[in-house]
C-alpha positions as CSV (number, residue, x, y, z in Angstrom):
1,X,-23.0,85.8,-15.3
2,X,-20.7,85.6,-12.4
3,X,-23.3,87.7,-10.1
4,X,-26.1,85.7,-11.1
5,X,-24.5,82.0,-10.2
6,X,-23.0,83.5,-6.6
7,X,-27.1,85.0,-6.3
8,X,-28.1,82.0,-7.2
9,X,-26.1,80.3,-4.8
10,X,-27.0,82.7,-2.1
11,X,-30.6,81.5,-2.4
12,X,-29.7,78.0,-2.0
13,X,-28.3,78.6,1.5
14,X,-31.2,80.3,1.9
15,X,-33.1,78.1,1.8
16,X,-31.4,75.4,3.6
17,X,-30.6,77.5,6.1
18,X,-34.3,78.0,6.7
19,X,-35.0,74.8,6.3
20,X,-38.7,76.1,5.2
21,X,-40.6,76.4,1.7
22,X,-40.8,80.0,0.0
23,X,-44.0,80.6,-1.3
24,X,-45.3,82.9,-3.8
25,X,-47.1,85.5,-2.9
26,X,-50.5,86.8,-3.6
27,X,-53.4,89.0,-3.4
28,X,-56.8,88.2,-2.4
29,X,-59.4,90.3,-3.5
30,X,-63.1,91.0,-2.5
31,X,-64.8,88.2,-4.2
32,X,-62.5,86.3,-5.8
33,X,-61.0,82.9,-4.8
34,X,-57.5,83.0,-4.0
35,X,-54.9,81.4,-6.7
36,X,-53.9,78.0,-5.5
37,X,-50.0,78.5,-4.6
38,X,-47.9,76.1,-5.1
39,X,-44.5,75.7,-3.0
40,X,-41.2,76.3,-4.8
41,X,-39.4,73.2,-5.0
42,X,-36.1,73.2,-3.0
43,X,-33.3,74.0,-5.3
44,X,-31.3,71.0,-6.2
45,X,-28.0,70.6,-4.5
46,X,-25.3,68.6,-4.7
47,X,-25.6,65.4,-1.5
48,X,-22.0,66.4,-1.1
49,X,-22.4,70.0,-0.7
50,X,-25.3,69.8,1.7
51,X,-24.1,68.1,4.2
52,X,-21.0,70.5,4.2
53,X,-23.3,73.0,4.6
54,X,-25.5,71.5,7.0
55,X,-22.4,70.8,9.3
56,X,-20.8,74.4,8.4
57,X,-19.7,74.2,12.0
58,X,-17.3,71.9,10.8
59,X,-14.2,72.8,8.4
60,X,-13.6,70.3,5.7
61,X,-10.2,69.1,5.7
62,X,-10.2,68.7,1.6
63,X,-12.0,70.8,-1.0
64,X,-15.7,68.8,-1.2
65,X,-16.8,68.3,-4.4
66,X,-18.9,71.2,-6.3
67,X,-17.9,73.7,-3.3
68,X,-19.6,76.8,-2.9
69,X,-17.5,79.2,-0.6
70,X,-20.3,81.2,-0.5
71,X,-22.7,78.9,0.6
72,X,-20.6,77.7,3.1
73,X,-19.4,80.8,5.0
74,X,-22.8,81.8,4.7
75,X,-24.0,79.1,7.0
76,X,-21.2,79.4,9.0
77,X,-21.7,82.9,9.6
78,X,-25.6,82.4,10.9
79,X,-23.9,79.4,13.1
80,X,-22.2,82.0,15.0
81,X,-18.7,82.5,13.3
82,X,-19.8,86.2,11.7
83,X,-20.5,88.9,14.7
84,X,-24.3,89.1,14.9
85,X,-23.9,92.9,14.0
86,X,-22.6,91.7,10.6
87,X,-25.5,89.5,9.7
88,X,-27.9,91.9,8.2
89,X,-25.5,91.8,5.4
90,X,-24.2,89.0,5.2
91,X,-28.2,88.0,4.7
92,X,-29.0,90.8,2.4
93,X,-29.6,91.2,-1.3
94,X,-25.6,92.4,-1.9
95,X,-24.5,89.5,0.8
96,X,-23.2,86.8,-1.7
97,X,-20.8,89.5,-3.3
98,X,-19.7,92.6,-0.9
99,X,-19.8,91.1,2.0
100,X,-19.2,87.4,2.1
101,X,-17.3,87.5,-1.4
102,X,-14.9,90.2,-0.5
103,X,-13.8,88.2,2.8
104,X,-13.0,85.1,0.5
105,X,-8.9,84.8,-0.8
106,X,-7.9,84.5,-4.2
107,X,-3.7,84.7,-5.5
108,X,-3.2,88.0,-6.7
109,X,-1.4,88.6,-10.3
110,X,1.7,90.4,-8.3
111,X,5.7,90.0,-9.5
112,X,6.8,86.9,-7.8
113,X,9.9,89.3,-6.5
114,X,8.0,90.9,-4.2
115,X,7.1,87.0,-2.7
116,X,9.1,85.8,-0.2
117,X,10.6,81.9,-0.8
118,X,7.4,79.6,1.2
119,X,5.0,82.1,1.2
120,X,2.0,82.7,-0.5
121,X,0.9,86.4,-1.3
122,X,-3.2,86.8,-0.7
123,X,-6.0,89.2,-1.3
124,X,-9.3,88.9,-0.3
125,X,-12.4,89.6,-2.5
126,X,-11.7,88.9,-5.9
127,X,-12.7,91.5,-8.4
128,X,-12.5,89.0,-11.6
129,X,-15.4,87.4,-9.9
130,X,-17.8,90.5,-9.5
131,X,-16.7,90.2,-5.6
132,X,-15.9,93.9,-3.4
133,X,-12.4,94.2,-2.6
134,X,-11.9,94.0,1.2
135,X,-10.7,97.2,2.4
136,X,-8.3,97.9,5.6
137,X,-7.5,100.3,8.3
138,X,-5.9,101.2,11.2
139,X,-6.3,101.5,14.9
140,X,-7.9,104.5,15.5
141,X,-10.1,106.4,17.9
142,X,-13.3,105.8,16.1
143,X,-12.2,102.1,15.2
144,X,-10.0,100.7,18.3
145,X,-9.6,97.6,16.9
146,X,-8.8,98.4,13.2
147,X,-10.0,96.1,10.4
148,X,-7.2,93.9,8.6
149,X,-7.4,89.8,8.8
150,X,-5.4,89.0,11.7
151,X,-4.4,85.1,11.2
152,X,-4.2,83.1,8.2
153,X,-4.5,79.3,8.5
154,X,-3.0,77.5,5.6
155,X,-2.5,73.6,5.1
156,X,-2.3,71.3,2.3
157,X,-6.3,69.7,1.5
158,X,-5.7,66.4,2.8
159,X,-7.3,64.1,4.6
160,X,-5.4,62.9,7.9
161,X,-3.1,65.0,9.5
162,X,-1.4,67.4,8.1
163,X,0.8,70.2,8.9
164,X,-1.1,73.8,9.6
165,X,0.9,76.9,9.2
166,X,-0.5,80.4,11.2
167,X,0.5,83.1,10.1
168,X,-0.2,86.3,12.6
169,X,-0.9,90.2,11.9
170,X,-0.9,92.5,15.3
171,X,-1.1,95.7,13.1
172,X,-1.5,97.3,9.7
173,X,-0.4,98.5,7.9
174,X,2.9,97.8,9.9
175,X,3.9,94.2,11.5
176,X,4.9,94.0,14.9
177,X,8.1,92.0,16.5
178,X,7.3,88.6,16.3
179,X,4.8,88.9,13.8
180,X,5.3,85.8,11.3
181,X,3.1,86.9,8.5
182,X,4.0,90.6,6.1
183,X,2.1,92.8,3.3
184,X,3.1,93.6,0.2
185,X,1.2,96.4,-1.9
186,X,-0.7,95.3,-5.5
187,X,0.6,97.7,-7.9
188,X,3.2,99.1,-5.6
189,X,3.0,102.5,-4.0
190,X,1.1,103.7,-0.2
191,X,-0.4,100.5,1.1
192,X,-3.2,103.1,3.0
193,X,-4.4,104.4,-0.7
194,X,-8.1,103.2,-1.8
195,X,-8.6,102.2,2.1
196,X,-6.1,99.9,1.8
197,X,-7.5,97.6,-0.4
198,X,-4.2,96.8,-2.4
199,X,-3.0,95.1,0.5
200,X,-1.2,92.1,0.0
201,X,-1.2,89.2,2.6
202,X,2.2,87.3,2.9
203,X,1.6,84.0,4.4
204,X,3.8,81.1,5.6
205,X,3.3,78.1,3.6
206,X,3.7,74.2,5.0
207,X,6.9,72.8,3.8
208,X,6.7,70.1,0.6
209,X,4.1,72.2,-1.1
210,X,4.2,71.8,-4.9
211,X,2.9,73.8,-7.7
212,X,-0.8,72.0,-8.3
213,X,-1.1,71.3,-4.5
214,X,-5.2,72.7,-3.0
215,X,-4.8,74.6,0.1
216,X,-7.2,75.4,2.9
217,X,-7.0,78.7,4.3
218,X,-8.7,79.7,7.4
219,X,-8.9,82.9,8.3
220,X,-10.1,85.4,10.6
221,X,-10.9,89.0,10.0
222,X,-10.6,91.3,13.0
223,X,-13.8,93.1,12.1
224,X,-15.8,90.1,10.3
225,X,-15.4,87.0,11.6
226,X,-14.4,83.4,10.1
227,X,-13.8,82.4,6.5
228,X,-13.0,79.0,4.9
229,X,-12.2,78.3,1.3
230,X,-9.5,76.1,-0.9
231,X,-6.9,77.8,-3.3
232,X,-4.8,76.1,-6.0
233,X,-1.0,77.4,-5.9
């Protein structure tokens, strides 16, 4: 059910992305008159929601109502904020799920020990929700500039100022001097098993956040680009 909503959102961006009609195809054979084709009518989407998407250049500052993350970074990503090299699958059939779904945060079920006090443990592709698990890995010869989410943005979803808290990886699965964000490990054990995908972000909360409180997190993956949603802590 899950996969079928975040498709059907995918084909909503789509389309407004294209701005165009989609029309049904159709074969036209030697003596025959071709079938009258009618246009699809554009899906209907919340007023709200549209003009998020329209504008996806622009990060709301509170979670608009009927969000669609997917939607969203979707546009975002064909606005420029996803490497071009990226965009072929971003745009595909599997797009919605393993590939804009795993770069999406969700609060990981994880023993509140292992959280330090005014942070906020994150991992990124929520499998609950049909989405890929996003993996990670080093530096390395083939891959100089390793693929982990280097910054996490994270401020209460208000309107008005606000204060913004960036948290900063240099490495994985290490942290360097200076570094103010950490990793924990889902399940405990080798943080580099399954291509790291039991990582666990550590990231510095605003002060005065409460229990109930929406968050917006913005953050950037070294390989990937840009992603925007809202969490409720």
């Amino acid at each position: 059910m899950q996969g079928q909503q975040e498709r059907r959102v995918f084909l909503k961006n789509l389309a407004m992305i294209t701005g165009g009609v989609v029309l049904m195809p159709y074969v036209i054979s030697c003596g025959t008159t071709p079938p009258v084709v009618e246009a699809m009518p554009e899906p209907e989407v919340d007023t709200a929601v549209k003009e998020v998407v329209a504008d996806a250049t622009a990060v709301p500052m509170t979670k608009p109502e009927g969000w669609e993350p997917i939607a969203y970074n979707t546009a975002r990503g064909n606005m420029g904020f996803i490497p071009d090299t990226y965009l072929p699958d971003v745009n595909g059939p599997d797009g919605p799920l393993k590939h804009v779904g795993k770069h999406l945060p969700y609060q990981p079920k994880i023993d509140a020990a292992m959280v330090p006090a005014g942070f906020l443990a994150i991992m990124w592709g929520d499998p609950e929700l049909g989405r890929a698990k996003h993996p990670n890995a080093p530096k390395s010869e083939a891959n100089p500039t390793g693929h982990w989410y280097n910054s996490i943005k994270i401020r209460k979803a208000i309107d008005g100022e606000a204060e913004e808290l960036k948290s900063v990886y240099t490495n994985w699965p290490g942290t360097e001097a200076g570094d103010n964000g950490a990793y924990a490990v889902s399940g405990g054990g080798d943080i580099t098993a399954d291509s790291g995908k039991n990582t666990v972000y550590l990231a510095a909360l605003p002060a005065g956040l409460k229990k109930g409180d929406t968050i917006r997190i913005w953050a950037h993956c070294l390989t990937h680009g840009e992603y925007v949603d809202f969490l409720t802590i």
